[in-house]
PDB file of N, CA, C and O in Angstrom:
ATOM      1  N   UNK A   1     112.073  98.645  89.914  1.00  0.00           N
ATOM      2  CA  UNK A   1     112.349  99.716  88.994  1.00  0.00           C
ATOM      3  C   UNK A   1     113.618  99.449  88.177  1.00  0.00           C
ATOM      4  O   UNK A   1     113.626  99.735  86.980  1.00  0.00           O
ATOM      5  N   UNK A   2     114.875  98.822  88.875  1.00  0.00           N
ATOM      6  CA  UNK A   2     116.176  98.647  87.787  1.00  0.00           C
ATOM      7  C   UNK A   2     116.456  97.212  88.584  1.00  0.00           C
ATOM      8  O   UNK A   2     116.110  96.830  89.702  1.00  0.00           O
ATOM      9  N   UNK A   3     117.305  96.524  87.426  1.00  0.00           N
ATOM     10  CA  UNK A   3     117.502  95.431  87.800  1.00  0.00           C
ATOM     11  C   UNK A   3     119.446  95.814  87.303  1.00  0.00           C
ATOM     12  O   UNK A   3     119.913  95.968  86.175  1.00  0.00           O
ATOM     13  N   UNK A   4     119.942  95.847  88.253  1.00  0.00           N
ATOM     14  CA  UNK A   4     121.768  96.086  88.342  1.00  0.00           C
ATOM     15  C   UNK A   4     122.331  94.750  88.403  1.00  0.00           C
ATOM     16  O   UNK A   4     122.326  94.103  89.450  1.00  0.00           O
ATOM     17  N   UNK A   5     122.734  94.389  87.500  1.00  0.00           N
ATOM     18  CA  UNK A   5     124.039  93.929  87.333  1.00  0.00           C
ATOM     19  C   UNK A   5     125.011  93.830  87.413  1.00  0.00           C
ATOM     20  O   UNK A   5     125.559  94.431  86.489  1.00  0.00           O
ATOM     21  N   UNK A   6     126.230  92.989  88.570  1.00  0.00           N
ATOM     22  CA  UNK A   6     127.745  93.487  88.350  1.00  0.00           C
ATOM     23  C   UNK A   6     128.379  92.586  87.727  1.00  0.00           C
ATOM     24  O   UNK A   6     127.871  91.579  87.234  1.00  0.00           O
ATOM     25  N   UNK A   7     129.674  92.925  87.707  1.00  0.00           N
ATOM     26  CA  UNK A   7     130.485  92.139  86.695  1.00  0.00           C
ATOM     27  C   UNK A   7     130.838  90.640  87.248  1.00  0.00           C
ATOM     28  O   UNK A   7     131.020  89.671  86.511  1.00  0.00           O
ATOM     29  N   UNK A   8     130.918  90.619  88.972  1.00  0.00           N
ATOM     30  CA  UNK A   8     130.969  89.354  89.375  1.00  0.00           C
ATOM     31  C   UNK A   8     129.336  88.521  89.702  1.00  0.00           C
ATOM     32  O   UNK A   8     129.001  87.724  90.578  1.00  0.00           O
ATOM     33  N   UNK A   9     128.682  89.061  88.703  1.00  0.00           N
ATOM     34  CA  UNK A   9     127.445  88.108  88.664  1.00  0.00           C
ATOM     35  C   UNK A   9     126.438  88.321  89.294  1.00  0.00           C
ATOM     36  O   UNK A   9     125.286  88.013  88.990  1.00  0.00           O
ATOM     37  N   UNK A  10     126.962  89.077  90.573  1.00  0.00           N
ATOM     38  CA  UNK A  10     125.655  89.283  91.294  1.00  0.00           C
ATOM     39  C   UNK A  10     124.611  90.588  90.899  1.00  0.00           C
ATOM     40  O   UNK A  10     124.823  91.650  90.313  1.00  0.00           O
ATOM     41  N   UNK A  11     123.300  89.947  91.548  1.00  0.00           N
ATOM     42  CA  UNK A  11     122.213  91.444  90.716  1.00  0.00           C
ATOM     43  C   UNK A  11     121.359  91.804  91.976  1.00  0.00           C
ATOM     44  O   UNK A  11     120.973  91.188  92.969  1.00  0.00           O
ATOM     45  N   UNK A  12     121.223  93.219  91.439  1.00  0.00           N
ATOM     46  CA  UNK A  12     120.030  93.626  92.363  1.00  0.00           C
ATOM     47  C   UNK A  12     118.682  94.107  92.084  1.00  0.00           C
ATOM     48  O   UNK A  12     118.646  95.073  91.322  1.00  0.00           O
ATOM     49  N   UNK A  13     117.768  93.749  92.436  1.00  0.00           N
ATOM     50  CA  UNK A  13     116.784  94.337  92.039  1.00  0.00           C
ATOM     51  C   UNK A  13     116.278  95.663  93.202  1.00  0.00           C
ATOM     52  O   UNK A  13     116.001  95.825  94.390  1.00  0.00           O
ATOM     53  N   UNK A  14     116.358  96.203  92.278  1.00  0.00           N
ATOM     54  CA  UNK A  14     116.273  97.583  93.259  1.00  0.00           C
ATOM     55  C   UNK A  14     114.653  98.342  92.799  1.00  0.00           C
ATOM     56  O   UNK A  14     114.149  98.266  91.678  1.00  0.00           O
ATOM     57  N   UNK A  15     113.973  99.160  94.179  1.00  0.00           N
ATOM     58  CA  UNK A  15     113.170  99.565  93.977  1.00  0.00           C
ATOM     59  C   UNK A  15     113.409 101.052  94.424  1.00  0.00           C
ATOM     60  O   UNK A  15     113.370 101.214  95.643  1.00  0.00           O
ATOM     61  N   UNK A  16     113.660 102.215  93.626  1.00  0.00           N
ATOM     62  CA  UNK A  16     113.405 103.660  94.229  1.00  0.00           C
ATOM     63  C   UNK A  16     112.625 104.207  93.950  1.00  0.00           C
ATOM     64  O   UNK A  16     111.818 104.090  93.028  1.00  0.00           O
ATOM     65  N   UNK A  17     112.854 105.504  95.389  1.00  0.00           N
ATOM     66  CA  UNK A  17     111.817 105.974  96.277  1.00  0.00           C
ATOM     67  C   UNK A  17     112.291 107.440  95.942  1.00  0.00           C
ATOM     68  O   UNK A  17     113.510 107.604  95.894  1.00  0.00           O
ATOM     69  N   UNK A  18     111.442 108.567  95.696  1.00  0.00           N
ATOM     70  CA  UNK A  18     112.245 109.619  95.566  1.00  0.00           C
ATOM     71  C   UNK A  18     111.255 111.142  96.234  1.00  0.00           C
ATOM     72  O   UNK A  18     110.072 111.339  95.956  1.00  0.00           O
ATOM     73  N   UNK A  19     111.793 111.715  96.799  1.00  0.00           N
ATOM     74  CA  UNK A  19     111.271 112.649  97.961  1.00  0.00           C
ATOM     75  C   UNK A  19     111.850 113.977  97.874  1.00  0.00           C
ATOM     76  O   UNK A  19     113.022 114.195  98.182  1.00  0.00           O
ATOM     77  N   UNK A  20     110.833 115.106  97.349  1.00  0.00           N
ATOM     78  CA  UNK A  20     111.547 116.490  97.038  1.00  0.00           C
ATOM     79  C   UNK A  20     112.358 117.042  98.280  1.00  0.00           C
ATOM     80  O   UNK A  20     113.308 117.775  98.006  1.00  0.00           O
ATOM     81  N   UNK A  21     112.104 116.784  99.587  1.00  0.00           N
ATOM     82  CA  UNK A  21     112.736 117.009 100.792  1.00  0.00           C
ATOM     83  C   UNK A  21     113.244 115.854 101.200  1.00  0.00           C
ATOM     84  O   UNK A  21     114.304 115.315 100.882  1.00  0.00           O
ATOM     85  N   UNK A  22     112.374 115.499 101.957  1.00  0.00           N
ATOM     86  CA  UNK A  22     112.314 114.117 102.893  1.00  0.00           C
ATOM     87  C   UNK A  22     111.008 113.887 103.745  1.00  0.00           C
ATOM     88  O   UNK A  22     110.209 114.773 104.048  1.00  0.00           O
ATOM     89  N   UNK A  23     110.925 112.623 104.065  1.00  0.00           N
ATOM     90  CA  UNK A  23     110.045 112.013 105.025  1.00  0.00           C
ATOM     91  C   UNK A  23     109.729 110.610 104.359  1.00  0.00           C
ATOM     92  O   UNK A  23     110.540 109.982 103.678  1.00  0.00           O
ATOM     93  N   UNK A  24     108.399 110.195 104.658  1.00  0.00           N
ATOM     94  CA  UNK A  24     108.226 108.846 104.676  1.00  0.00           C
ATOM     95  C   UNK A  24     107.950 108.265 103.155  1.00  0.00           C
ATOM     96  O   UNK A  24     107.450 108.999 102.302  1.00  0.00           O
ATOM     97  N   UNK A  25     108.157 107.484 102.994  1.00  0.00           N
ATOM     98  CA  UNK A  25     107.998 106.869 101.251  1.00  0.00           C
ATOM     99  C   UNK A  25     107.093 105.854 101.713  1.00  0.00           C
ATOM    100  O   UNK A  25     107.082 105.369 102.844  1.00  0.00           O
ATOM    101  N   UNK A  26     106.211 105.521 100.596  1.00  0.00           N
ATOM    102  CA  UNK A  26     105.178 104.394 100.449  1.00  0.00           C
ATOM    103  C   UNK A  26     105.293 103.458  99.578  1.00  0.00           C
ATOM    104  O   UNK A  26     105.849 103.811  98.538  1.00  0.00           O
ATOM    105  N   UNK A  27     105.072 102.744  99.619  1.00  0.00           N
ATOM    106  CA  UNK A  27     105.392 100.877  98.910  1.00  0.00           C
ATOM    107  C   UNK A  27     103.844 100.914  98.762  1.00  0.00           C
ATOM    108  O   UNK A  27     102.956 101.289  99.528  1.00  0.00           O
ATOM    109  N   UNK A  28     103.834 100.369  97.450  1.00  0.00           N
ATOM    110  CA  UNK A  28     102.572  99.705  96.943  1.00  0.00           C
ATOM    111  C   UNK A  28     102.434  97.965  97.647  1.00  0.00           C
ATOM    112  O   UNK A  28     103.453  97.565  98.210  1.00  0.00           O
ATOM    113  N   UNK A  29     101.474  97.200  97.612  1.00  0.00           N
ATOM    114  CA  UNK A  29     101.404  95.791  98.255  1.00  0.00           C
ATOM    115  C   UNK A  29     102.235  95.373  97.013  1.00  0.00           C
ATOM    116  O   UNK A  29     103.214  94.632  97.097  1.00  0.00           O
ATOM    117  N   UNK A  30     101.955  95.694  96.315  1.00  0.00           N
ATOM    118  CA  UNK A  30     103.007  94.813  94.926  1.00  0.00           C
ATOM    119  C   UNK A  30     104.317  95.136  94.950  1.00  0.00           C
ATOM    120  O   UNK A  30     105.069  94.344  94.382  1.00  0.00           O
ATOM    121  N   UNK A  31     104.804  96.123  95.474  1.00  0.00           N
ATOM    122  CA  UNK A  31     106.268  96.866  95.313  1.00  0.00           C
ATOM    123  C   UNK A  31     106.441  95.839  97.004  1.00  0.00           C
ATOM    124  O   UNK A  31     106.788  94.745  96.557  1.00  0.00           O
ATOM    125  N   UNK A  32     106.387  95.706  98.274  1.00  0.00           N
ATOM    126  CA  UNK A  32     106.580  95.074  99.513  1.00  0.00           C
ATOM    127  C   UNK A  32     106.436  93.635  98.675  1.00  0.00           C
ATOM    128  O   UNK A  32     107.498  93.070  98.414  1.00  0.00           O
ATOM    129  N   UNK A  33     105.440  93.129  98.323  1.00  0.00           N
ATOM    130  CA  UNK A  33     105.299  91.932  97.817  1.00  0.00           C
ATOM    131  C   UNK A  33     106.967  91.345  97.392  1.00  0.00           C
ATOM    132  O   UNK A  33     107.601  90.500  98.024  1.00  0.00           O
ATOM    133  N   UNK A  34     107.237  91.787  96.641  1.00  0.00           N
ATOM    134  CA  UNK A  34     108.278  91.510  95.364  1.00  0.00           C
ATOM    135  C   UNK A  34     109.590  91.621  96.261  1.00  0.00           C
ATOM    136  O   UNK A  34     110.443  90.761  96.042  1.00  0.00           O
ATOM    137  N   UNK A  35     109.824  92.439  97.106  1.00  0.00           N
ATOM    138  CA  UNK A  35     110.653  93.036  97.943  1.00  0.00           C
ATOM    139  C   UNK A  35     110.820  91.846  98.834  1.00  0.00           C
ATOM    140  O   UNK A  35     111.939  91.440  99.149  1.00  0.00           O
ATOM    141  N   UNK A  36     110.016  91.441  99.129  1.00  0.00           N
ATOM    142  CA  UNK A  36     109.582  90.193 100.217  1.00  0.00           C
ATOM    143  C   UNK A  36     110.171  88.753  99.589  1.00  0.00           C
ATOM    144  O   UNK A  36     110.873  87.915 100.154  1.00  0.00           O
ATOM    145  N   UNK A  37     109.839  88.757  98.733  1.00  0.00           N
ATOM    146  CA  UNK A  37     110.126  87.356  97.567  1.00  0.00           C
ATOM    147  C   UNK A  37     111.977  87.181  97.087  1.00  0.00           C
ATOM    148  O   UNK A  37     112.757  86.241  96.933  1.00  0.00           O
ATOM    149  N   UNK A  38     112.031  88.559  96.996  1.00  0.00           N
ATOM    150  CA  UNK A  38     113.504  88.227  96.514  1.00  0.00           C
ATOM    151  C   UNK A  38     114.564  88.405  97.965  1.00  0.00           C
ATOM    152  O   UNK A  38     115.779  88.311  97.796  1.00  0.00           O
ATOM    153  N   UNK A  39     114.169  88.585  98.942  1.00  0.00           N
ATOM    154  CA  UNK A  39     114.647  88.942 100.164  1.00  0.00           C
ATOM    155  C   UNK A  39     116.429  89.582  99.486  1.00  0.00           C
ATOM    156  O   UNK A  39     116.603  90.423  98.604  1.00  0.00           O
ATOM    157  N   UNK A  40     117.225  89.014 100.077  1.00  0.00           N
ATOM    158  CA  UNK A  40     118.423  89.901  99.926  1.00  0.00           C
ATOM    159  C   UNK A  40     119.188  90.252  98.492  1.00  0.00           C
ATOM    160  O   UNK A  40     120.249  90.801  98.194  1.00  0.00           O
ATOM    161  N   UNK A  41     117.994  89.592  97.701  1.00  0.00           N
ATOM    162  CA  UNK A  41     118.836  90.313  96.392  1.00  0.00           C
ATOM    163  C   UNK A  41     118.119  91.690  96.216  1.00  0.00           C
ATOM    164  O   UNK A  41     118.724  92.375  95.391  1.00  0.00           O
ATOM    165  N   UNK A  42     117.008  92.313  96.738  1.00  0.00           N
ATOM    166  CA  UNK A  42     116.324  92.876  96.886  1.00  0.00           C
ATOM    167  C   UNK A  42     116.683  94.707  97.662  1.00  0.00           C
ATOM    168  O   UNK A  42     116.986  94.803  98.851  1.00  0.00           O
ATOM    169  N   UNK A  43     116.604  95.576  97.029  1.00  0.00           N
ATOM    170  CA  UNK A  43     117.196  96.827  97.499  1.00  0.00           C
ATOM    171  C   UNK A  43     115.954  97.837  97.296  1.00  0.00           C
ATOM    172  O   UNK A  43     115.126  97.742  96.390  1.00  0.00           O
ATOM    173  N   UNK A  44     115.983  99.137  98.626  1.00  0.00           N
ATOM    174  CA  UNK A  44     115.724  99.939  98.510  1.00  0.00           C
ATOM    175  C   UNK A  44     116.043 100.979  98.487  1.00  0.00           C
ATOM    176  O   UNK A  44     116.588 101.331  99.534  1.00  0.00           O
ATOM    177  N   UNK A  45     115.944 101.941  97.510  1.00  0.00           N
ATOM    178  CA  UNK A  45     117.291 103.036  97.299  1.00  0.00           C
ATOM    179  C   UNK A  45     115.861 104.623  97.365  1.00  0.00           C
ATOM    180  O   UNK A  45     115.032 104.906  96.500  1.00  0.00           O
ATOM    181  N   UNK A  46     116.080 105.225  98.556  1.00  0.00           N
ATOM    182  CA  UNK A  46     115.374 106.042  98.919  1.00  0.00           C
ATOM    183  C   UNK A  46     116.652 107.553  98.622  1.00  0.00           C
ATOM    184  O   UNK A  46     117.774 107.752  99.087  1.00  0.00           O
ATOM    185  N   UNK A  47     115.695 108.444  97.543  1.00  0.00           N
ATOM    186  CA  UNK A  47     116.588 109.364  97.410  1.00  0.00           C
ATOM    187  C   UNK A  47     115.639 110.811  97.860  1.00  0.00           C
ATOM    188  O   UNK A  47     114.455 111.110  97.710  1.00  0.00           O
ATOM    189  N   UNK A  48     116.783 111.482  98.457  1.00  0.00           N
ATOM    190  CA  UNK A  48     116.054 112.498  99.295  1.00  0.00           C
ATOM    191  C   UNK A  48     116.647 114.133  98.633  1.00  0.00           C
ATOM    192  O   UNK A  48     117.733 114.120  98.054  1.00  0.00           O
ATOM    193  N   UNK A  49     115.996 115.275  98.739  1.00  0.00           N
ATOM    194  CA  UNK A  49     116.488 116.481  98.704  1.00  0.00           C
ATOM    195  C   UNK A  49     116.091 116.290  97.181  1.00  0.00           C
ATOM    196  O   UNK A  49     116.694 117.271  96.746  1.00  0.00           O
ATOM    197  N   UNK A  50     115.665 115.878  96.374  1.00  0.00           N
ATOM    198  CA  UNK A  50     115.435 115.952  94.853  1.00  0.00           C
ATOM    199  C   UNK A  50     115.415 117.097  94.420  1.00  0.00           C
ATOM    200  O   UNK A  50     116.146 117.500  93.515  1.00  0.00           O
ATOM    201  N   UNK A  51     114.518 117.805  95.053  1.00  0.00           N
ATOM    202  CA  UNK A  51     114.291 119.169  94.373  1.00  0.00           C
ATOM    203  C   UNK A  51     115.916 120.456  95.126  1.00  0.00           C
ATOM    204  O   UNK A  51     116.298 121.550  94.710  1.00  0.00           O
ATOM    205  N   UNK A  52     116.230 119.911  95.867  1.00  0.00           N
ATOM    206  CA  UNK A  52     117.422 120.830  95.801  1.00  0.00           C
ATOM    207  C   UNK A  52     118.501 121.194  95.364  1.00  0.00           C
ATOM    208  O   UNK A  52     118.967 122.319  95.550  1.00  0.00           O
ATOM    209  N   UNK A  53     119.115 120.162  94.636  1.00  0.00           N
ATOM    210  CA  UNK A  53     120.188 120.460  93.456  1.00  0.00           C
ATOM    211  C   UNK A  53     120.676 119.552  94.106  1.00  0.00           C
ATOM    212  O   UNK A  53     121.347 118.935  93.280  1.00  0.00           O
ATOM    213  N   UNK A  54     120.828 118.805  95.571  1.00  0.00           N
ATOM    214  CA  UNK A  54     122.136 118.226  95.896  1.00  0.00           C
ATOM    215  C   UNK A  54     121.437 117.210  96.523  1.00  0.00           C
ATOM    216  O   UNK A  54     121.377 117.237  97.752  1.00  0.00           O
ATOM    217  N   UNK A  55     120.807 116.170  95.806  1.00  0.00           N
ATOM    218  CA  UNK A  55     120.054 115.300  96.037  1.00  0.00           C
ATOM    219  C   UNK A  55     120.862 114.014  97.064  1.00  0.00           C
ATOM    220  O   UNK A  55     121.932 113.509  96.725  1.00  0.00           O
ATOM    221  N   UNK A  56     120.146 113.641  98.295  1.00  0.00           N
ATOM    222  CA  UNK A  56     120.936 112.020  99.061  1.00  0.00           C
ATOM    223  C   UNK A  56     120.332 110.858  99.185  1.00  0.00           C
ATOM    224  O   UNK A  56     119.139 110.870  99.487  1.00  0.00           O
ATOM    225  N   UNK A  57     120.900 109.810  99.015  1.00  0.00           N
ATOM    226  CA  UNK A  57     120.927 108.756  97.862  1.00  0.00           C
ATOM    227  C   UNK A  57     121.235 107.643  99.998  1.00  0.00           C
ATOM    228  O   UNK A  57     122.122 107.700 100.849  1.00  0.00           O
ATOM    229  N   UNK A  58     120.079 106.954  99.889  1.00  0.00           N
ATOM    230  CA  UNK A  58     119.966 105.646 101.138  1.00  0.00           C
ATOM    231  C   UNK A  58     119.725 104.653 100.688  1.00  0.00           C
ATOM    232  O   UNK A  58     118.597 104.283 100.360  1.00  0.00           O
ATOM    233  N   UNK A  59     120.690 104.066 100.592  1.00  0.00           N
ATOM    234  CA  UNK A  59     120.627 102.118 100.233  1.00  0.00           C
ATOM    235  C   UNK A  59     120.088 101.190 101.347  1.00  0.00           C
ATOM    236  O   UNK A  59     120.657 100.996 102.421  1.00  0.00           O
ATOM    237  N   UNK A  60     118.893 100.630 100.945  1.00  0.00           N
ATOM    238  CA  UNK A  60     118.369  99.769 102.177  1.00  0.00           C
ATOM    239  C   UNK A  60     118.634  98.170 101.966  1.00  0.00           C
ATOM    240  O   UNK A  60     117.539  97.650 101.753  1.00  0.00           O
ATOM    241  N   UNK A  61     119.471  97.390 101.950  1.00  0.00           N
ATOM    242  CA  UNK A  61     119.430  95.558 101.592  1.00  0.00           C
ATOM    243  C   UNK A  61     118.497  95.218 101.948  1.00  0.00           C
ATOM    244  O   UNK A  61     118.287  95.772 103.027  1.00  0.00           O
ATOM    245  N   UNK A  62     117.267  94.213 101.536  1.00  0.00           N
ATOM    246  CA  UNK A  62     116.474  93.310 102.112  1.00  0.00           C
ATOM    247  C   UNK A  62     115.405  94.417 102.742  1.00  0.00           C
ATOM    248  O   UNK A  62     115.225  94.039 103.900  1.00  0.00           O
ATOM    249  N   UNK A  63     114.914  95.160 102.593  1.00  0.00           N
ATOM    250  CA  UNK A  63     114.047  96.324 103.232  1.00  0.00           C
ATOM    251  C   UNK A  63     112.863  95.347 104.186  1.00  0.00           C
ATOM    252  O   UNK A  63     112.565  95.491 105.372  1.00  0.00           O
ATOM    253  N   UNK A  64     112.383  94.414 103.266  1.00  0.00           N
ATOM    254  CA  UNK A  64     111.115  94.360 104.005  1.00  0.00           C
ATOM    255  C   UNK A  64     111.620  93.245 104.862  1.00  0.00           C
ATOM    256  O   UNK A  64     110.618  92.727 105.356  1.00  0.00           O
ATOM    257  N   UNK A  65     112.491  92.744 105.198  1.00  0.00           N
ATOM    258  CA  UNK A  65     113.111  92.172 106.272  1.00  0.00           C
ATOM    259  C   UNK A  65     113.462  93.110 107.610  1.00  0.00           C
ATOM    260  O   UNK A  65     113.525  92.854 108.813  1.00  0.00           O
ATOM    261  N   UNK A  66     113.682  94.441 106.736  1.00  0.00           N
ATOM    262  CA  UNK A  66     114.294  95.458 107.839  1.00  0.00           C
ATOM    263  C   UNK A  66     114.026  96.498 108.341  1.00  0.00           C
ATOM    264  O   UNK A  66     114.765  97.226 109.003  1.00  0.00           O
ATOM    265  N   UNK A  67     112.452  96.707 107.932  1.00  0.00           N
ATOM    266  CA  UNK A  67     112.106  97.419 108.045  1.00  0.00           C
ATOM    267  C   UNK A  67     110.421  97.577 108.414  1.00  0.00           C
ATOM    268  O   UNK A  67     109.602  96.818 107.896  1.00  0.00           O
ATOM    269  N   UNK A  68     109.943  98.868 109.557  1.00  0.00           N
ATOM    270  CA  UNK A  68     108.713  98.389 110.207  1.00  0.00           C
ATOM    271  C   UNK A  68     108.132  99.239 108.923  1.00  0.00           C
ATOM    272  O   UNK A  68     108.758 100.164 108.403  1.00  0.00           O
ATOM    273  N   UNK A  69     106.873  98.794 108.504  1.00  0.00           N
ATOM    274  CA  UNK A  69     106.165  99.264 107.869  1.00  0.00           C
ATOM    275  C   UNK A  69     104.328  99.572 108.624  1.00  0.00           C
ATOM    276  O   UNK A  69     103.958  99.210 109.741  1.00  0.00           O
ATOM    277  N   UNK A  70     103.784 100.062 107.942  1.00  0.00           N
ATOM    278  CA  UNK A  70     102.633 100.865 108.222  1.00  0.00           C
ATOM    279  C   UNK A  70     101.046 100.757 106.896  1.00  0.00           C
ATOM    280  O   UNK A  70     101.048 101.701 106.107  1.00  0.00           O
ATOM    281  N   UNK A  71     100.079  99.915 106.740  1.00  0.00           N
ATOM    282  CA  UNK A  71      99.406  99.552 106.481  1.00  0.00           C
ATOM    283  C   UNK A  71      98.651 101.117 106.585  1.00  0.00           C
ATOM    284  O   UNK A  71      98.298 101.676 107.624  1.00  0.00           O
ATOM    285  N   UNK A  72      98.521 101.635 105.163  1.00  0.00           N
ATOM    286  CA  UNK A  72      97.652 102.986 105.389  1.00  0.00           C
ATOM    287  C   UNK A  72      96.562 102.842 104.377  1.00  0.00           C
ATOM    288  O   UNK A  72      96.131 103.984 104.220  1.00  0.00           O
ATOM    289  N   UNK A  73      95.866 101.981 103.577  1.00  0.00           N
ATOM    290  CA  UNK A  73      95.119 101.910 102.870  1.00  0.00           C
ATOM    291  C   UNK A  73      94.805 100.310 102.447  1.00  0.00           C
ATOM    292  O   UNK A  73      95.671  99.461 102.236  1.00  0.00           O
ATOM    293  N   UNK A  74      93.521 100.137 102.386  1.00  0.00           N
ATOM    294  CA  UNK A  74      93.228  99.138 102.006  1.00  0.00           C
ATOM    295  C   UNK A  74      92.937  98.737 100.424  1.00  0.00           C
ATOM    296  O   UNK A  74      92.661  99.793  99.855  1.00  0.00           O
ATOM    297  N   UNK A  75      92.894  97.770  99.604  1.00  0.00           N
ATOM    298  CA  UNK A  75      92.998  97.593  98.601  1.00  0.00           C
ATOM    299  C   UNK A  75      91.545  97.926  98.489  1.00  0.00           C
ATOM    300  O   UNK A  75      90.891  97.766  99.520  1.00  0.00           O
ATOM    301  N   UNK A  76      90.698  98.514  97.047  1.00  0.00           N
ATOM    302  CA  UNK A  76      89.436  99.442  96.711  1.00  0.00           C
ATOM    303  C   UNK A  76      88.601  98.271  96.182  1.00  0.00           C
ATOM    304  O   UNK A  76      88.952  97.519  95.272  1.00  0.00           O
ATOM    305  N   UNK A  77      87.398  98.208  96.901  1.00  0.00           N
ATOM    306  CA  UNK A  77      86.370  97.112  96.481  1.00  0.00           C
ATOM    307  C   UNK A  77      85.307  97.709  96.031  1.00  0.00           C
ATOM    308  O   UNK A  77      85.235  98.929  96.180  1.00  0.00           O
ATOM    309  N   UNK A  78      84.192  96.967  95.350  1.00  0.00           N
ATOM    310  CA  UNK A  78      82.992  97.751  94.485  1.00  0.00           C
ATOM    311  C   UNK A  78      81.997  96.910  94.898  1.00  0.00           C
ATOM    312  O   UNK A  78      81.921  95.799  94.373  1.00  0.00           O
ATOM    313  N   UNK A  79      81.288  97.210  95.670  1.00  0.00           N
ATOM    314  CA  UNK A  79      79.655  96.431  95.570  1.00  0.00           C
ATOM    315  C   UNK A  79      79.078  96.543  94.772  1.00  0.00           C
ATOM    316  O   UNK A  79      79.034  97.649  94.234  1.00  0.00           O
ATOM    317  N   UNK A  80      78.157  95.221  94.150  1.00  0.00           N
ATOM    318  CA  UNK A  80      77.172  95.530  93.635  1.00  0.00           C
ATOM    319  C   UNK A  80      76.142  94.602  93.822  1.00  0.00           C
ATOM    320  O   UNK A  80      76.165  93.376  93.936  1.00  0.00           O
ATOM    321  N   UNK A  81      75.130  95.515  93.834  1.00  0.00           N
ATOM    322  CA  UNK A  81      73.726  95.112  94.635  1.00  0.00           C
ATOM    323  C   UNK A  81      73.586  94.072  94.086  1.00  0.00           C
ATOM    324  O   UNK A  81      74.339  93.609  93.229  1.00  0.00           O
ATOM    325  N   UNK A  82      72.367  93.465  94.620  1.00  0.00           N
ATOM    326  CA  UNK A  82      71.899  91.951  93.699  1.00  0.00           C
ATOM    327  C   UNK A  82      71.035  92.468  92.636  1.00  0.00           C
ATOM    328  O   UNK A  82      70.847  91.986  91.519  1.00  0.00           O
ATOM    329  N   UNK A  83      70.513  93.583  93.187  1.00  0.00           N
ATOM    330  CA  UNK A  83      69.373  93.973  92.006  1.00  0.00           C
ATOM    331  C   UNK A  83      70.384  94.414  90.675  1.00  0.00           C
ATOM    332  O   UNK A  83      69.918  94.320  89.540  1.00  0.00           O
ATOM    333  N   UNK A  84      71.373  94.755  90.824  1.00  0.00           N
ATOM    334  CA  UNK A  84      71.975  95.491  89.754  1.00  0.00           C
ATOM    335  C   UNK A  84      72.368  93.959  89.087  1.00  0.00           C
ATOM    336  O   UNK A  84      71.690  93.588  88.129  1.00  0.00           O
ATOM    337  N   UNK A  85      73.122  93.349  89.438  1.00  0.00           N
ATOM    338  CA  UNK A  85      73.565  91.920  88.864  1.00  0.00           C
ATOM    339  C   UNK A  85      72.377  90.637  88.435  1.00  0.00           C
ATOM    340  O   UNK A  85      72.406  89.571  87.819  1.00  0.00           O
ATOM    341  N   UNK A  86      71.495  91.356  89.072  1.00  0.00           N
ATOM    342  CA  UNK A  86      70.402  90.699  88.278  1.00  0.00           C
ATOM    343  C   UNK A  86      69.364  90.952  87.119  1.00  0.00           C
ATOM    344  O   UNK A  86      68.675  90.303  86.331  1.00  0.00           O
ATOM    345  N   UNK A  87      69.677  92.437  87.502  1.00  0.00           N
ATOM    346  CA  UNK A  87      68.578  92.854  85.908  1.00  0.00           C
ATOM    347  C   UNK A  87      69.798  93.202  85.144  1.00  0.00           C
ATOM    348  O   UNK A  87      69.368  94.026  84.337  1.00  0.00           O
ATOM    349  N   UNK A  88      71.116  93.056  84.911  1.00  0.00           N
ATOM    350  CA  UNK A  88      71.832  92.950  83.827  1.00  0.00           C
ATOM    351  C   UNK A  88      72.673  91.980  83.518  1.00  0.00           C
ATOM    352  O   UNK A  88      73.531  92.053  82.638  1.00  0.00           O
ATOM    353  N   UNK A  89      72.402  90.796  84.414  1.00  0.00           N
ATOM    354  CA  UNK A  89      72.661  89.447  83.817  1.00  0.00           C
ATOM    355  C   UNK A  89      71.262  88.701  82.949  1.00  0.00           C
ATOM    356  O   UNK A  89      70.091  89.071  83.037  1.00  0.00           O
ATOM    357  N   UNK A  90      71.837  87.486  82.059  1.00  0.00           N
ATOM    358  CA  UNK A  90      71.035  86.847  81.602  1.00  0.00           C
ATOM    359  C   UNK A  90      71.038  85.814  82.407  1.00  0.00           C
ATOM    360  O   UNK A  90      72.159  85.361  82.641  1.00  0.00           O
ATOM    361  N   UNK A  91      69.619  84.984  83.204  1.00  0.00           N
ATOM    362  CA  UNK A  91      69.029  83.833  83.744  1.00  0.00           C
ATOM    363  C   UNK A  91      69.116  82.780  82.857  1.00  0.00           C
ATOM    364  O   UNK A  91      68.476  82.713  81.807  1.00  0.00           O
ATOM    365  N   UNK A  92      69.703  82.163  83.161  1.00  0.00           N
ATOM    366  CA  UNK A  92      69.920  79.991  82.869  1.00  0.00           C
ATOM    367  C   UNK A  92      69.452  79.597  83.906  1.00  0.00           C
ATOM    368  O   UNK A  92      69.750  80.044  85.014  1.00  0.00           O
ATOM    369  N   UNK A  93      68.724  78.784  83.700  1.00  0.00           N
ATOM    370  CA  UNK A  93      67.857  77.653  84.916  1.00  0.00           C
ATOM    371  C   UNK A  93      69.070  76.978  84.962  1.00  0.00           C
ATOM    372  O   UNK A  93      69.198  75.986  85.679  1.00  0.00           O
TER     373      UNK A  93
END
């Protein structure tokens, strides 16, 4: 989501998470992916209480190094029959 910059060079790529109360936040496979790849330049900034005026702000380094995660959905697949892929394809011998 932001890529921070400081003045002595170093950057973070940060991904936030934002929660009208609190509880658990979800990572897309692409958001863990990326998280995974850049390991410690890599931040998760989980902000909580949003909707209350006095919102709190959790810095995570390296998250998916540090953290247990939970597999709740599988990526969405589409069958399609043979009959369907065959009466609307065109046949080449």
């Amino acid at each position: 989501d932001i890529l921070s910059e400081r003045n002595d060079g170093s950057v973070r790529y940060i991904e936030v998470k934002g929660r009208a109360l609190s509880g658990a936040v979800i990572l897309t496979e692409n958001e863990l992916q990326r998280l995974r790849q850049l390991e410690t330049r890599s931040w998760l900034y989980v902000v909580t209480h949003c909707a209350s005026g006095e919102p709190k702000l959790t810095c995570i380094n390296n998250p998916a190094s540090v953290l247990k995660t939970e597999e709740i959905f599988r990526q969405v697949q589409y069958l399609v029959p043979e009959r369907e892929w065959k009466n609307a394809g065109e046949r080449i011998s």
